[in-house]
N, C-alpha and C positions, 0 to 999 in steps of 0.2 A: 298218818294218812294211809298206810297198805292198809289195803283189803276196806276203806273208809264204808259203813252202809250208809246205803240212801234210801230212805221208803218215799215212797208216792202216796201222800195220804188228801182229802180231801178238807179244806179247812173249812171254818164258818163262814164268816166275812173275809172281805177280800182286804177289806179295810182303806185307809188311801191310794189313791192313785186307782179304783176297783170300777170299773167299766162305766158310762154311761147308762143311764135308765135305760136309750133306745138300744145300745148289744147286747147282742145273747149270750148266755152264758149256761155249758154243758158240764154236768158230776159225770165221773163216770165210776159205776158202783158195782164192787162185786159183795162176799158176801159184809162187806166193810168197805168204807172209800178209799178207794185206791188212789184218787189224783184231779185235780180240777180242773178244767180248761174254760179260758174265757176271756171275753172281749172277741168273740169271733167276728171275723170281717177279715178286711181285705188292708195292707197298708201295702200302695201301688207303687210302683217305681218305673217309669218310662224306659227302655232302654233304647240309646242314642248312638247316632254312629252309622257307617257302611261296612258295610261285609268287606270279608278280603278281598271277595274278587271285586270289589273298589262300585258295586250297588246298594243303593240307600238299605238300610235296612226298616223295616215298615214297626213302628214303636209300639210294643206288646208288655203292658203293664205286668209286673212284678209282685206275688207276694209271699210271704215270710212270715210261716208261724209252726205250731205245734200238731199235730194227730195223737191219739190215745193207738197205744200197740198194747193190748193186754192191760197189765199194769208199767207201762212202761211209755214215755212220751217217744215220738220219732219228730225231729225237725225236719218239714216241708219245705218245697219252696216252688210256687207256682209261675207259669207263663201262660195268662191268657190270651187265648187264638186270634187271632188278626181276623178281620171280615174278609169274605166271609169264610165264617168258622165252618169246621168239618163235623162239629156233633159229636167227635171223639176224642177221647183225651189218651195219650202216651205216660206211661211209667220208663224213665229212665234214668238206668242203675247204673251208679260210678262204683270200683270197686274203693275199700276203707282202706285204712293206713296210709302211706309215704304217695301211692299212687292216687289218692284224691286230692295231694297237690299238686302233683304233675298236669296231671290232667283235668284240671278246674279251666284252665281257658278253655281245649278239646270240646269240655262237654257243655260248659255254658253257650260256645256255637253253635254250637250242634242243638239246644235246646231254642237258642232263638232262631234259630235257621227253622225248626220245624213248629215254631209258634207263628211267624210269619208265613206258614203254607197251610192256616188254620187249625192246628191240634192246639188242644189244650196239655200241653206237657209238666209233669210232676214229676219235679227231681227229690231227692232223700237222701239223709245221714242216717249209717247201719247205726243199730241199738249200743251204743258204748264209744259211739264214735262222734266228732266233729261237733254240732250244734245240739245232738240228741243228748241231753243230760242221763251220764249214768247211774244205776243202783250200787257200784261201789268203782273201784278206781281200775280195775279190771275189767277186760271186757268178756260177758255170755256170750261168744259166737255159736252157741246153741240157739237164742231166738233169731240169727238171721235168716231163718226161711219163715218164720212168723211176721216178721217187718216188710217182709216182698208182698205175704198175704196183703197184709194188713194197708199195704200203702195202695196195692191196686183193688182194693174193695171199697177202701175208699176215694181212689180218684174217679171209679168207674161208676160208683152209686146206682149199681145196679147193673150197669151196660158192661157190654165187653169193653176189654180195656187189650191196647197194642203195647209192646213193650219192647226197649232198648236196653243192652246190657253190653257192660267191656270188660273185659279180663274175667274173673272169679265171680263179678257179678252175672256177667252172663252164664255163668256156669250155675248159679241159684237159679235165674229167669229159668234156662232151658229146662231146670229140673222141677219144676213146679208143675204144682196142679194143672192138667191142658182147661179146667173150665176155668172162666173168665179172664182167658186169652183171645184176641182174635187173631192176633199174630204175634213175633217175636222174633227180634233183630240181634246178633250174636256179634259182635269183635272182639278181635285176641282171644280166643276161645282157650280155655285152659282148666283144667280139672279142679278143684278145691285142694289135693293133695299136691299138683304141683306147684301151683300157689304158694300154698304155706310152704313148700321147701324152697323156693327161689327164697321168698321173701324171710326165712332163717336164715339161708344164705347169705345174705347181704348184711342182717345183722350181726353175723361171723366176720364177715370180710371187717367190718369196719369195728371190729371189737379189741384193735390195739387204741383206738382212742374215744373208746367209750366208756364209762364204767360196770365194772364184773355187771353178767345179767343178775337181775333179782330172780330167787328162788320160787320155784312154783309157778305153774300155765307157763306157756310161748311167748318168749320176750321178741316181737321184732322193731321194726322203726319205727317209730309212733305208732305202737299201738303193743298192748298186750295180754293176750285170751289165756282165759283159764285152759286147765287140763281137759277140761270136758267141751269146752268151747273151740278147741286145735281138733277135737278129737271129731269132732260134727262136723268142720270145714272139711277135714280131708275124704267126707263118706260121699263130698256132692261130685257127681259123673261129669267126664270133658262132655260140652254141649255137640251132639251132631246136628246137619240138615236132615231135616224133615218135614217134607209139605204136606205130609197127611196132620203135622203137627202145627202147622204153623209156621214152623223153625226155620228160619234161613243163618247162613253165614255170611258176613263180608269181609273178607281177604284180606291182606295187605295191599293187592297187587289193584283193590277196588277204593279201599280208603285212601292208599298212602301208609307210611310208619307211623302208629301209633308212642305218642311219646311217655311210655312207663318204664319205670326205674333209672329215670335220667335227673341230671341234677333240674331245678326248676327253670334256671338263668337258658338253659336250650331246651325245656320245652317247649316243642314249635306245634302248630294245629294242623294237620296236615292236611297239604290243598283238596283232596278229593273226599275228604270224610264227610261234609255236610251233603255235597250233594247226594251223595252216594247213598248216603242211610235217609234221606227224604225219598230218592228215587224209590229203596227198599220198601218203604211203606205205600209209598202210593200206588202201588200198581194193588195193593188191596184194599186201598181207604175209602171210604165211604163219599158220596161226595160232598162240592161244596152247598154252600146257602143250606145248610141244616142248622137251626142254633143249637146253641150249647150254651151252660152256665158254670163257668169253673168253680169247683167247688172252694171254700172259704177255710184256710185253717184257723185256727186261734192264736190271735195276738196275746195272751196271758198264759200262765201256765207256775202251777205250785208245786214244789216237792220239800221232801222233810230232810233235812240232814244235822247228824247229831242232835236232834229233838229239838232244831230248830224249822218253820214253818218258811224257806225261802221262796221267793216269786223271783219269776222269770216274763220278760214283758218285751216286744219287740218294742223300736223306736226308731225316728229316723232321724238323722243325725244333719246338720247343716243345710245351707240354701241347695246344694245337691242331692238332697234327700239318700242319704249314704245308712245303706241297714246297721241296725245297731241292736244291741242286747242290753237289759239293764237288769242285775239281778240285785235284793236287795231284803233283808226279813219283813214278813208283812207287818211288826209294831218296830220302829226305829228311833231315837234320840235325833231332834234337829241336828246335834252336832253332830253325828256319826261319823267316822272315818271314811274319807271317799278312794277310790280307786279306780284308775283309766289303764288299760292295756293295749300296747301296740304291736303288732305281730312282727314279724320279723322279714327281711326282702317279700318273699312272693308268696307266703304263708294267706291263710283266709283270716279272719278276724281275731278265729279262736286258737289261733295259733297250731306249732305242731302235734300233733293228736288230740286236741280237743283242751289243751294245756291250759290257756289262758277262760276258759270256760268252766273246768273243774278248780280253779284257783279262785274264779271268780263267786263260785259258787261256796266253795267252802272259806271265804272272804267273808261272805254275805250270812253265813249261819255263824259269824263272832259278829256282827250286828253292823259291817259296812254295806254303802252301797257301792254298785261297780258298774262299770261302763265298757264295752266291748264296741269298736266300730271300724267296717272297713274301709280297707284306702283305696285312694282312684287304682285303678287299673291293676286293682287284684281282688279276690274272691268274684265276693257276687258284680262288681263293678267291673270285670275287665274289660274293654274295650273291641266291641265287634271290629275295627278297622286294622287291628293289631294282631298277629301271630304267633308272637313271642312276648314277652314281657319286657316292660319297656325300664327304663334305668331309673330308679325311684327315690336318686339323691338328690333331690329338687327339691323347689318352691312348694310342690303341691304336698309332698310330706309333710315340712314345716309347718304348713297351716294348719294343714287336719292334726298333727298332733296338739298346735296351740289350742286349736276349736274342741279338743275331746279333754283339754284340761281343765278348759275354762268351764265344759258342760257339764262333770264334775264338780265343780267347784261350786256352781248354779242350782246342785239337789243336795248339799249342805252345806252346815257350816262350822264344820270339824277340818280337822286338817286331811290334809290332799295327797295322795302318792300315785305317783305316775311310774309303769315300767315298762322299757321295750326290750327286747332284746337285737341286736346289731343294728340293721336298719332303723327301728324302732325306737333304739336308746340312741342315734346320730338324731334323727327329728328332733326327741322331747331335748336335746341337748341345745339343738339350732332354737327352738321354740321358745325355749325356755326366756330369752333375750327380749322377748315381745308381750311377757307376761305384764299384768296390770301389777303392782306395788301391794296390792291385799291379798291378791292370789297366792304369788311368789314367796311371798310372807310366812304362810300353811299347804308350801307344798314341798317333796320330797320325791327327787328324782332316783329311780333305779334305773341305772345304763348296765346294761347284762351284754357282756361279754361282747363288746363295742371291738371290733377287728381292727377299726382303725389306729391300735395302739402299736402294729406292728414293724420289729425294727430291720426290717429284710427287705427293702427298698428292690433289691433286685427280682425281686417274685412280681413284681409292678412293669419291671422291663419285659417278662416275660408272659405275664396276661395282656400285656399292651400289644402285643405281637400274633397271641394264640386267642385272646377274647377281649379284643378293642371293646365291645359292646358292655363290658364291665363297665369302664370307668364314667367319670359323670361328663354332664356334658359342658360346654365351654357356655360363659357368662353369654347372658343376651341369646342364646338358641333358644327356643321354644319348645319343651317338653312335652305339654299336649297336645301339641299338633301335629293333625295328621299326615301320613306320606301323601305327598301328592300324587294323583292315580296317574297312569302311566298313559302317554299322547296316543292318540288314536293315529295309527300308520299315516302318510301322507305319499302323496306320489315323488317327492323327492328326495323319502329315505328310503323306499322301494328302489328308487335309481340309485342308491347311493349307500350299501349295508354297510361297506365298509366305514363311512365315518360315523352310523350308527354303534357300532363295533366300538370305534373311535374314545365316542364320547360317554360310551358304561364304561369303558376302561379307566378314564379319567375319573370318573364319579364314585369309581371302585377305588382307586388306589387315592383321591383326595378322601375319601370317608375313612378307608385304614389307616393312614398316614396320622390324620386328626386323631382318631381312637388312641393311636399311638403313644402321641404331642398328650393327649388329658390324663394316661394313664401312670405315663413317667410320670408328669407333673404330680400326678399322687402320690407315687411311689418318693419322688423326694422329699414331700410334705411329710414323710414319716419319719425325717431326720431333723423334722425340728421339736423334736423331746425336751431339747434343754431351751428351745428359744422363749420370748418374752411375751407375755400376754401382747401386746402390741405386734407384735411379728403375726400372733396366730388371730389378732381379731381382722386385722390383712388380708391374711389367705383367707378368712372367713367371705369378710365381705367380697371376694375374687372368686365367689363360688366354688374354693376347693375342699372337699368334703371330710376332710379327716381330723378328726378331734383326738390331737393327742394330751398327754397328762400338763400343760400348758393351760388348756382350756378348761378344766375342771379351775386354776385358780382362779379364769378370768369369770366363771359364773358366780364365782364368791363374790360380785360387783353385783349380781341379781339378788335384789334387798329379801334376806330373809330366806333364799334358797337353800336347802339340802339336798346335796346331791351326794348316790351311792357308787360306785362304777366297780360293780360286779363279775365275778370272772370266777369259771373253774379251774382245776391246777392248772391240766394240761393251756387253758390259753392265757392263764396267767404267766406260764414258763414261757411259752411263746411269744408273747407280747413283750415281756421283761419288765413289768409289774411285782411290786409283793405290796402283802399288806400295810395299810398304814395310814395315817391325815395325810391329806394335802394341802389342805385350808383350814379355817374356823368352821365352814360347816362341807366337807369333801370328804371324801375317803375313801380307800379300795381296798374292797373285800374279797376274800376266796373264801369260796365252797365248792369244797373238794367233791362233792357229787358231780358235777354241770360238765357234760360235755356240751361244746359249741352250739350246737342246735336242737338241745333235746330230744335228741333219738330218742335217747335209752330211757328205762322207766324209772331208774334211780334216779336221772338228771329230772325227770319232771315231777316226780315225785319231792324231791328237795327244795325245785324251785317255788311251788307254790307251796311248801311252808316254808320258807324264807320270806315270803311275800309277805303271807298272812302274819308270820310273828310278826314283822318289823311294822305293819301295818297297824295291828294290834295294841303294840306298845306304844305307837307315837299319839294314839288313843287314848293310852292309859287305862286301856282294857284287856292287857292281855291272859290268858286265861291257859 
């Protein structure tokens, strides 16, 4: 898989599944074709819910598809403007790697905050990153100032286009071309060179449990650029203000703390960033009652890997209309090998750095199809009424992992393999118990490095104290519902602050206290290692979330399951794990690449070819 190429070529037919008579369909052609786009239109998504500060938010359709960058695709993702629209559309840059999960709630607010004040706003993955399929497993940080172009020529279709950028992205925004800007909004403004050196840093800091970097380009956390692509980020200028340019800054002290380089679980949105950065624009925006027509990406999209012809096709995934990816060769065997991926806590669909998206894809060039889809209240789905990410070992995981097996299961009729890694492998784990009998039959669970095996019950006393919000929640609470917005003053808690006082303090120490009570309760579920299937189908149904090596025998009761429970050294030492069966169809494997979360580029690099062989083989195609 290093160095894997991918060309972008343009095929004949599209073949099944290939657009409607009535969509359109764009070649885009240099002196050879470079790469197909099609099925252009729009697949809409409501987004639902109140803002933080606890007001409706006005539902501004969604969509999700591809742009032509050169020879190179960029994944879009559009918010169409609320009425009435301003006539102008917004480009706004997240910077790539570890901080485009941090900051995926930040900026998905931030985008529907200024779809509801009428912009048309266009968000983007850089060229090698997230949902933009790469040319090889490395990323060209040399075309990211080509991808800025290219995303606001085409959002702007001709008009000026305004522009949003954070961190390193704002530091591309400000260094651009001043034509076809009309303005341009800067946070955490930072150089390209100091960028890339924090963010080596970190992947120093955390290189006693990672494995050795790989040789060649800048290895950092999810993500890793060539030599010539490190070497181009560091030439872009810190962005200054400049109103002859356009260019503003907004502070800390005007957003709030922007949350980059923090773990995901306290990524919080900070109270003043939305308005602040709508304020920023409107004092130049054009005004309202102008139409506007958002422009349309393309729902299809082909590229070649390994001299195989794979398609990439948005979808939408259950009665929630939940965005989805299905990637798959354009000629396939009914039976082909199917494959679902579930991302990990707070990750986006495609997991960290684009992982479950380049696995999916070089999946799909050995002749499976694959399924990518995301979960409630993460990626494209987080939830306007929420600030931080909410606790995702629930009901609503469960499902959506059952519904993305079974959907799967429903575009052939080969056998089935499902992977998550922690969060993701605890779902298909819960789920797996509500499979139909034909499914379960032909399917094959990878649980990757499932945390819940761990025998240090005391580390559980001590996140129950310092991050109550970890643990799950107690049976019968309601996980998607929202805080109830807070009582509009009244004149007899005006008379009365102190029992105001009173009763946050009770509401504070009853909510830690509980955190507390859920997270021991965890913490001592980890010592029943040796207990009986019957002990752990108990705590199961008692909503406690930990699937220790007990529960792998009692899935050997799911007729026909294979289950894999996957782990790299270090969390296999950790866990107290080795190799070996559990059952007739169980087993725990090590692969000594995998750190925890796939930072590093060896751990993702090994994970999707362990995928793809074992995928492969249970095919009886492996190759």
């Amino acid at each position: 898989m290093c160095c894997r190429e991918r060309v972008f070529t343009a095929p004949g037919e599209i073949g099944e599944g290939s657009p409607t008579a009535g969509s359109r369909r764009t070649t885009i052609t240099g002196e050879k074709p470079l790469l197909t786009l099609s099925g252009l239109g729009r697949a809409l998504r409501p987004v639902h819910g109140s803002g933080t500060d606890g007001a409706a938010v006005v539902e501004t359709p969604v969509s999700h598809g591809w742009i032509p960058a050169g020879d190179r695709l960029l994944a879009v993702d559009v918010h169409e403007p609320a009425a009435p629209a301003r006539g102008a559309s917004i480009v706004l840059a997240a910077p790539p790697g570890r901080e485009r999960v941090t900051l995926t709630r930040t900026v998905l607010h931030t985008a529907r905050a200024l779809a509801a004040d009428g912009w048309c706003v266009v968000r983007f993955d850089w060229s090698g990153t997230g949902q933009s399929p790469a040319s090889k497993d490395v990323t060209d940080a040399q075309h990211w100032s080509e991808d800025l172009t290219a995303v606001r020529d085409w959002a702007g279709q001709g008009q000026p286009v305004h522009g949003v950028g954070i961190g390193v992205a704002g530091a591309y925004l400000a260094a651009d071309d001043d034509e076809g800007w009309a303005q341009r909004v800067v946070m955490a403004p930072v150089s390209g060179k100091q960028w890339l050196r924090h963010q080596s840093a970190l992947r120093r800091m955390a290189g006693q449990s990672l494995p050795p970097r790989v040789a060649g380009g800048t290895e950092l956390l999810d993500l890793h650029l060539t030599a010539e692509g490190a070497a181009a980020v560091k030439t872009v200028p810190a962005p200054a203000a400049d109103p002859a340019r356009g260019i503003s800054i907004l502070g800390e002290e005007e957003t709030g703390p922007l949350p980059l380089n923090v773990h995901p679980r306290v990524a919080t949105v900070p109270p003043g960033v939305t308005g602040a950065v709508v304020a920023a624009l409107s004092e130049h925006a054009p005004a309202h009652n102008e139409g506007t027509t958002a422009p349309e990406p393309a729902q299809q999209a082909t590229v070649e890997i390994g001299g195989t012809t794979v398609r990439l096709r948005r979808i939408e995934v259950g009665a929630d209309r939940r965005p989805g990816i299905v990637t798959e060769p354009l000629e396939r065997a009914a039976d082909a090998p199917g494959l679902g991926l579930v991302s990990p806590g707070s990750d986006a669909m495609e997991a960290a750095g684009g992982l479950w998206l380049d696995t999916a894809l070089l999946a799909s060039s050995h002749g499976a199809v694959c399924v990518l889809a995301e979960r409630t209240d993460t990626g494209e789905l987080v939830r306007s009424d929420r600030t931080r990410n909410s606790n995702p070992y629930d009901r609503r995981t469960v499902a959506e992992c059952r519904e993305l097996i079974l959907l799967v299961a429903s575009l052939t009729d080969g056998p089935v393999t499902a992977a998550g890694i922690c969060l993701g492998a605890w779902g298909l784990m819960a789920a797996a118990h509500e499979l139909p009998a034909q499914v379960s039959a032909r399917t094959t669970l990878h649980v990757i490095n499932n945390v819940a095996w761990q025998r240090q019950p005391w580390r559980y006393w001590r996140q129950g104290l310092t991050e109550g919000p970890l643990a799950p929640r107690v049976p019968g609470e309601d996980p998607t519902a929202a805080a109830p917005p807070a009582s509009p003053s009244t004149d007899d808690d005006a008379a009365a602050p102190g029992a105001s006082t009173l009763g946050s303090l009770r509401r504070t120490l009853t909510t830690q206290v509980g955190n507390v009570a859920r997270t021991v309760v965890r913490g001592t579920r980890a010592k029943a290692h040796a207990a009986s299937p019957r002990v752990n189908s108990l705590a199961a149904t008692l909503g406690i979330i930990d699937v220790p090596q007990p529960e792998l025998r009692r899935l050997d009761r799911v007729p026909g399951l294979t289950v894999n429970a996957v782990f790299g050294a270090l969390d296999a030492e950790f866990c107290g794990v080795e190799p070996g069966r559990i059952g007739p169809r169980s087993a725990v494997l090590v692969v000594d690449s995998l750190d925890h979360s796939m930072f590093s580029t060896a751990a993702r690099r090994a994970m999707a070819e362990f995928t793809v062989e074992h995928l492969t083989a249970s095919a009886g195609v492996l190759r």
